[in-house]
N, C-alpha and C positions, 0 to 999 in steps of 0.2 A: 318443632313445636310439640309433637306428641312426645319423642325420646323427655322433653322436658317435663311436662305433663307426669309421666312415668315415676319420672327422679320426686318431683312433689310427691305424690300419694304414698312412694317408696318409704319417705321422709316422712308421711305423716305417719304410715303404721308401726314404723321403726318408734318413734315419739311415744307412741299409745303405750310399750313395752318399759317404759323409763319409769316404773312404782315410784310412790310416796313410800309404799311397805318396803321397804329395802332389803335386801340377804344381808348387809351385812354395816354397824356400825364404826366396822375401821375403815371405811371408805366415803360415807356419807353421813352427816349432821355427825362431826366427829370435833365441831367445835366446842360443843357443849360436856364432854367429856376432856377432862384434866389431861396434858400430854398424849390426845386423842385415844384413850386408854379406858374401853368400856368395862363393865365390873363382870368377874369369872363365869363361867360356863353353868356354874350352880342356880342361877339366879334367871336362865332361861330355859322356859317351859318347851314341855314336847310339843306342844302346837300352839310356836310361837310364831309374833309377828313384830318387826323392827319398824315402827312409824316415825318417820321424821312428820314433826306434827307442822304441816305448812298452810298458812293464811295470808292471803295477800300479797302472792309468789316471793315469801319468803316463810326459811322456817324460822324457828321460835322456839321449841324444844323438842326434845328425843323418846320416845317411850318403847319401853319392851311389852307386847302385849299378851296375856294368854288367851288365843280364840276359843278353848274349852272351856273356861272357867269364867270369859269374858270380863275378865278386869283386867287392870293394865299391873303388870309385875314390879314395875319404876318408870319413873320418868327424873329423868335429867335436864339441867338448866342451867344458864348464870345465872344468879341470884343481883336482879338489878331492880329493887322495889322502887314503884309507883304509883298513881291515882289513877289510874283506869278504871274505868264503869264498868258494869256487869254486865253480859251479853244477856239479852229477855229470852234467848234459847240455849236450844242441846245441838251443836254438831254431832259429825259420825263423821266413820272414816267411810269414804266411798268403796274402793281400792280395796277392803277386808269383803266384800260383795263381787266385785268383779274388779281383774288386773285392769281392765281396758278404761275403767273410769278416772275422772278428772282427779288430778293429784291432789288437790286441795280437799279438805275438811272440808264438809257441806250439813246446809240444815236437814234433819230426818225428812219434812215436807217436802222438800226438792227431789227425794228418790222416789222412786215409782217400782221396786221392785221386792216380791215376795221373798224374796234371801235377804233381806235388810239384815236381821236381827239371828242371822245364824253364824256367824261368827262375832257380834259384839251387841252390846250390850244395847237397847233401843231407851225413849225415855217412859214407855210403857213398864218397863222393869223396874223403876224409881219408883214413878209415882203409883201403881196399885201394891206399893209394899203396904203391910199394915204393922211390920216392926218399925220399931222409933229409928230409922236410919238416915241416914245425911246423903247428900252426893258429897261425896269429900276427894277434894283436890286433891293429885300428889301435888302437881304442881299449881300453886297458888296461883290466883288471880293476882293476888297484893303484890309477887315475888317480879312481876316483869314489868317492864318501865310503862314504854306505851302504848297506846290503844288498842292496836292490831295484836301486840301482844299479849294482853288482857284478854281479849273477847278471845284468843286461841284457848287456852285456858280451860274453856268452854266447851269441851268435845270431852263425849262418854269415856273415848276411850281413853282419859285419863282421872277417870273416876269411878271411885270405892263406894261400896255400901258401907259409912263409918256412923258407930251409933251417934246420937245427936249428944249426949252430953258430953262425949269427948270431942268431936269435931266443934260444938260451939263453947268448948271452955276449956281444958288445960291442953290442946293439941292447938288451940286457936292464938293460944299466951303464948307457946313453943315458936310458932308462925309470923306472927306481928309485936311479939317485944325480945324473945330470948334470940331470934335470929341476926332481929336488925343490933341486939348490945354484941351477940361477938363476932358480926361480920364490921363492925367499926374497926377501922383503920384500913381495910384489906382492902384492895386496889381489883382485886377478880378473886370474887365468891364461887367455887363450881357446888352444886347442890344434887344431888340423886337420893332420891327419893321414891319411897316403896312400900308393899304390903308382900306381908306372908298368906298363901292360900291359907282357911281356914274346914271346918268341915260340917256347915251349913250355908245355907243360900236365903236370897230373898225368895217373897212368898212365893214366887211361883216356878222357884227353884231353878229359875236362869241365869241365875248371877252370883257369885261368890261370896261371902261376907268374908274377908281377910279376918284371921286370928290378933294380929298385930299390923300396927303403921309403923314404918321407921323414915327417920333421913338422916344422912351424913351431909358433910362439908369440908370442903377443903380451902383456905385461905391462903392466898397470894397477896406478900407482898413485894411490887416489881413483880419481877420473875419467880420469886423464891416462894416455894408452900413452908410458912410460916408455922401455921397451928390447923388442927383439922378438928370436928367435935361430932359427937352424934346424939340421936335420942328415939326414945322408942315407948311403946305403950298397948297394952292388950286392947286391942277393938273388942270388946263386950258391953254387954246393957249394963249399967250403972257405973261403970269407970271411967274418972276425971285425972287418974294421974300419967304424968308422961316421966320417964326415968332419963336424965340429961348422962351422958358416957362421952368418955373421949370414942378414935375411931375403931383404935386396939378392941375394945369391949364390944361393941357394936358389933365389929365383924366376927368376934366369937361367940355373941348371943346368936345372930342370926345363923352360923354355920350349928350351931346347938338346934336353932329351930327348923333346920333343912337336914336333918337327920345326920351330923357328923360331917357334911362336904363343906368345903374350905370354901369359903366366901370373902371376893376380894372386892373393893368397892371401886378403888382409886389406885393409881399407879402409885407403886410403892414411897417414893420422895415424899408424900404425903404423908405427916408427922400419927403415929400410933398411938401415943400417949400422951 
């Protein structure tokens, strides 16, 4: 009885070591990446973090995070739009606090510990901003089917300080009409999605205001990636327009904007022009 005893607790501290944060996404939440194939080494930060974003002991999407600059670098998804309601709060990643905590996203009110907000972003950082900025989705609430995966959606760590007239008007028409006319036909949409660090922060200078939002796309139809597209837009105050690119363009705007390093998004099958 005790030797069993033993083999439990064994079991459970072994458990506690199994991160939501992962070392690595060729081995975990490797669904939501095209031919399990996450995007180059350019695109991850020095002090980064690999979140399989999980609710409801299932995940839902992928994100790369920066703990320095505290916003998420991409986040990855199928693109399967639905009518999910809006979660009334902010998750957090527990797990960016301490390895030993619960794998799952949780509300900020549920933790009880002074390193909440020293590696991500808390919702005290949103809301006493006094620049006009948004919480802006990489990954939309709109973009996943149902509930659980709507209300995931809903965690800091995958969200931007993006000013409000682009997030509520030509990044919003990008989102809910230009996605859903060219993901028509395709059978599996892979979607990553992302912000370039920029070189201001919100007001109290914890959090990053990215220079630019992008996303790509790769369409599947059957098996076969058919057509790929992308788009992109400077997050600044007063800009409403988003530039629509295939994925050829995208990947060399943004290796232009990461100083010259080759930025790959999707495993090459996926059409460039």
């Amino acid at each position: 009885m005790l030797g069993l005893l033993l083999l439990q607790v064994l079991a459970s501290c072994l458990c506690l070591g199994h991160s939501e944060v992962v070392k690595t996404f060729k081995k975990q939440c490797t669904q939501f990446f095209y031919e399990k194939t996450p995007p180059g080494d350019t695109l991850r930060p020095t002090n980064a973090a690999r979140i399989c974003q999980r609710l409801t002991n299932k995940y839902h999407f992928a994100t790369m995070y920066d703990k320095t600059l505290r916003i998420p670098v991409y986040s990855a998804y199928i693109y399967n739009p639905g009518n999910g309601e809006r979660y009334e709060s902010w998750f957090v990643e527990p797990q960016l606090i301490d390895k030993n905590y619960g794998k799952e996203m949780a509300e900020e009110s549920s933790i009880h510990s002074a390193n909440i907000g020293k590696n991500q972003a808390v919702d005290n950082d949103y809301s006493s901003a006094v620049m006009p900025v948004d919480r802006g989705h990489l990954c939309p609430s709109s973009h996943l089917h149902d509930q659980n995966s709507t209300w995931a959606t809903f965690t800091l760590t995958n969200i931007v300080p993006q000013y409000s007239t682009l997030n509520q008007g030509a990044w919003r028409e990008y989102e809910d009409t230009t996605m859903r006319n060219k993901a028509n036909g395709c059978n599996t949409t892979y979607v990553i999605t992302g912000a370039v660090p920029g070189k201001t922060n919100v007001t109290n200078g914890r959090v990053n205001i990215p220079s630019h939002i992008w996303s790509a796309a790769c369409c599947l139809v059957g098996t076969n990636p058919t057509r790929a597209w992308g788009a992109i837009a400077k997050n600044e105050r007063g800009n409403n327009q988003v530039t629509n690119l295939n994925l050829g363009r995208l990947e060399t705007k943004l290796s232009q904007l990461y100083r010259g390093k080759d930025v790959t998004l999707f495993n090459n099958a996926c059409p460039r022009q």
